[in-house]
Structures are given as C-alpha cells and as structure tokens.
C-alpha positions as CSV (number, residue, x, y, z in Angstrom):
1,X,90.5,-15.8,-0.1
2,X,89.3,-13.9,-3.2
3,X,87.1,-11.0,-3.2
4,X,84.7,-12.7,-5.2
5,X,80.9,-11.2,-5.3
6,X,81.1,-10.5,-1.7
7,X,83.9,-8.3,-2.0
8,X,82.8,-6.0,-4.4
9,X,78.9,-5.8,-3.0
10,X,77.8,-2.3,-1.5
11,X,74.6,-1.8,0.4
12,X,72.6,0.3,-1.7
13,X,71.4,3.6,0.1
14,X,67.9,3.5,1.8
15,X,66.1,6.1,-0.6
16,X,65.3,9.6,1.0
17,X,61.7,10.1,2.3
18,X,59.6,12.9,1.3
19,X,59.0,15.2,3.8
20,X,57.9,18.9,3.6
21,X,60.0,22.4,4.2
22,X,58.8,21.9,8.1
23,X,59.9,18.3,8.5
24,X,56.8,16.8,8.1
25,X,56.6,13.2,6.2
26,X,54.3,12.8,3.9
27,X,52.0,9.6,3.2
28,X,50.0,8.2,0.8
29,X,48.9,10.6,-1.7
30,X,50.7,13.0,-0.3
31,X,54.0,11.5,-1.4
32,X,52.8,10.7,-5.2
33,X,52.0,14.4,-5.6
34,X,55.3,15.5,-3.8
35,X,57.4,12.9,-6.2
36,X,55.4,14.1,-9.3
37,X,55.8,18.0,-8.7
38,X,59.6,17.5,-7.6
39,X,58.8,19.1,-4.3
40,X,57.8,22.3,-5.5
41,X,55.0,23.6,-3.1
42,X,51.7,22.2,-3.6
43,X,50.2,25.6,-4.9
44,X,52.9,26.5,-7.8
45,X,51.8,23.0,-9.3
46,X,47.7,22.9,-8.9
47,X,45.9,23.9,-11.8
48,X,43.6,26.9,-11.8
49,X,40.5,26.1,-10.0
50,X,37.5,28.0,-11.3
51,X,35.6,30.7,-9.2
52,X,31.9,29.5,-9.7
53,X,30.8,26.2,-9.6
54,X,29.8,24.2,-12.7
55,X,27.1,22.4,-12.7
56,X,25.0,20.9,-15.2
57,X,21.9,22.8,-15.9
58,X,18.3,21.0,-14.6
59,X,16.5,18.9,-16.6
60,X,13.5,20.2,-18.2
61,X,10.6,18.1,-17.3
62,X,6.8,18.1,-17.0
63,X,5.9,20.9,-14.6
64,X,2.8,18.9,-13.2
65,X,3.7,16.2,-10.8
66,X,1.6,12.7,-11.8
67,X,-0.4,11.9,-9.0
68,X,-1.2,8.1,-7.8
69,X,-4.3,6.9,-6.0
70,X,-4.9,3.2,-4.7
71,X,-7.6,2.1,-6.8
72,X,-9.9,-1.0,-6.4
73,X,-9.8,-3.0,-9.1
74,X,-11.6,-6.3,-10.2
75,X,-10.1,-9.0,-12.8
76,X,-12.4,-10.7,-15.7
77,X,-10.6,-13.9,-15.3
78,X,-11.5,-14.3,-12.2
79,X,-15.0,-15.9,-11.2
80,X,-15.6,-15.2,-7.4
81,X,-15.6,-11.7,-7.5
82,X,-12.9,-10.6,-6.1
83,X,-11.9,-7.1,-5.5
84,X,-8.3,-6.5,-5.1
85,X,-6.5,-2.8,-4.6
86,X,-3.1,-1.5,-6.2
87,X,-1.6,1.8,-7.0
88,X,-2.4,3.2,-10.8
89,X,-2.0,7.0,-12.1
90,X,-4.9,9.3,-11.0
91,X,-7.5,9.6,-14.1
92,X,-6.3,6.4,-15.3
93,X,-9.4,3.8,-16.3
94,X,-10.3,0.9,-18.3
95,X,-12.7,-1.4,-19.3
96,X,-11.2,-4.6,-18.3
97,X,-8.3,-5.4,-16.1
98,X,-5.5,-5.2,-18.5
99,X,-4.1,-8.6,-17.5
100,X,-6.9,-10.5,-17.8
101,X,-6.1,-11.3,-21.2
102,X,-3.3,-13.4,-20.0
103,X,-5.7,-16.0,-18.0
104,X,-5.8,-18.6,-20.5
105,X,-8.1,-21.6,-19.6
106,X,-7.6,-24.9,-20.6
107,X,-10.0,-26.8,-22.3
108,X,-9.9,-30.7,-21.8
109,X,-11.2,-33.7,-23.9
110,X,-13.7,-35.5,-22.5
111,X,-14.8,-39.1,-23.3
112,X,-17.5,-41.2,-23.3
113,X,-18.3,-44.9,-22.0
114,X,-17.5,-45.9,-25.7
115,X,-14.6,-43.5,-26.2
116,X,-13.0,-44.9,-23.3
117,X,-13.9,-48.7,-24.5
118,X,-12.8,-48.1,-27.3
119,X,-9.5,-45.9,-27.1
120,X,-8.2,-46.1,-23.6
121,X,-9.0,-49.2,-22.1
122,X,-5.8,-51.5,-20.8
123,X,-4.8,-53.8,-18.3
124,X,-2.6,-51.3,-16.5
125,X,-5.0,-48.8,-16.2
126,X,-8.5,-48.7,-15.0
127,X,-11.3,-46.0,-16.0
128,X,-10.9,-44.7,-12.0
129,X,-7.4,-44.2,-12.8
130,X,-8.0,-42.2,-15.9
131,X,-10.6,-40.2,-14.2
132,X,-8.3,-39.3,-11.0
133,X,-5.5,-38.3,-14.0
134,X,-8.0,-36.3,-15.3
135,X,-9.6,-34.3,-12.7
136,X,-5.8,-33.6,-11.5
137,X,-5.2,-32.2,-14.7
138,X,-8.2,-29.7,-14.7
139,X,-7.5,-28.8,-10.9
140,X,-4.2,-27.9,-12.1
141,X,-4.1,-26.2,-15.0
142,X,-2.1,-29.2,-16.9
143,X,0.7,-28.2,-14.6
144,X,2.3,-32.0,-14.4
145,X,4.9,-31.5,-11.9
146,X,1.9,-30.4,-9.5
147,X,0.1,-33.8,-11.0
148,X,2.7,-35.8,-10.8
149,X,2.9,-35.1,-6.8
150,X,-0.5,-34.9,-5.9
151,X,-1.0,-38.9,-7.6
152,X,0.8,-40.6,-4.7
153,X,-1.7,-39.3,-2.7
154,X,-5.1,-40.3,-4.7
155,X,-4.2,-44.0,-4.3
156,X,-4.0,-45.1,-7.7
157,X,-1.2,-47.0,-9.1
158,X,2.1,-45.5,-9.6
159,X,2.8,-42.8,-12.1
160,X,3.1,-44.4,-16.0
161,X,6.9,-43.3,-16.8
C-alpha cells in the first residue's frame, strides 16, 4: 500500500516547559514573564524600582470639619402640627421647611343643586354617585388609580370607562 498522508506524518514534539536554573516549573505568570525575558533571571529584566514611594500629595481642603446636629423641624404644609427630626449642618436655619413649597393642594369645583341639574345630571349616574367620585377625589389628591380602587368599595355603580 502507498505511503500516502500516513506515511509521511511525524508527531510533532511536545514543546519544552519553562522551568528555572533549579528545576523548578513555573506557572501562570510565572511562565509569561519567563517566555517574554527568554529566561534571563528575573532581576536582569525588571525595571528600576524607585527608592521612595510616590504618592500623590493630600488634598487641600477646609481645615474645619462641618459639624451635624439632629434638628427638630416642623413642615408648613402640614396642618396637625407635626414635629419631625432629621440631620442638617450645625448653624444651619430657616424660615420655612424648605420643602414645603412642594405641597401643592388641589383645589376642586364644587356645584350647586342647579349646577348639577343643569350640567351633570344622567341616567347612568345619580347625584350620590357624583358626590362619592368627588369626595374620593379630594381624599386623594386626584390620584385616580387610588380612586379608581377605593370605588368598588363605596357601592356605587361600576367605574364609567
């Protein structure tokens, strides 16, 4: 039979390890270093390392240290009173609780007898409906996802789509 591929393949040789002057074989890191140096000893090849450490100078900053205190603290928006505590910088005051201004309160149209005679009456919807729709509005800030779960509950007719 012919030669073919068979007779001309040779195994190729395992490659050599790296392993040091003592007979020691090297892993990992170890071995990049050792391939990349061409087994010169680790010392010849590492770059000067400098005597004193290097490190970045400090940061200049204020010298006094800002002090905190856990104030009480009462908010505008608020009606009952309520006095609340949090932390704030020492020396730190004002007038009015600086979030207050973000309470916005709703204000909702009423209607009269003749309004609602006049502008909201149907046959779907009684005046004890629009009232219930009402009030559930106020008590909840126009939020109508809260509305809308709360109506099952006041026993009025389903929710208008």
């Amino acid at each position: 039979r012919g030669g073919g591929v068979r007779g001309t393949f040779q195994p190729r040789s395992r490659p050599t390890t790296a392993t040091t002057d003592s007979g020691k074989k090297l892993t990992g890191l170890n071995r990049e270093i050792f391939a990349l140096t061409g087994g010169a000893s680790s010392g010849a090849a590492a770059p000067p390392s400098p005597t004193q450490p290097s490190f970045k100078n400090k940061r200049k900053g204020p010298s006094k240290q800002v002090r905190w205190e856990f104030k009480p603290f009462s908010n505008s928006a608020r009606k009952d009173g309520l006095q609340l505590r949090h932390w704030a910088k020492q020396g730190l005051q004002w007038d009015d609780y600086p979030f207050a201004k973000f309470n916005k309160v709703l204000k909702l149209l009423t209607y009269t007898d003749e309004d609602y005679a006049a502008l909201l009456e149907s046959r779907e919807w009684s005046r004890k409906d629009t009232d219930l729709l009402m009030s559930l509005v106020q008590q909840f800030g126009m939020n109508f996802i809260l509305v809308h779960d709360r109506w099952g509950g006041g026993g009025g007719p389903p929710f208008p789509r």
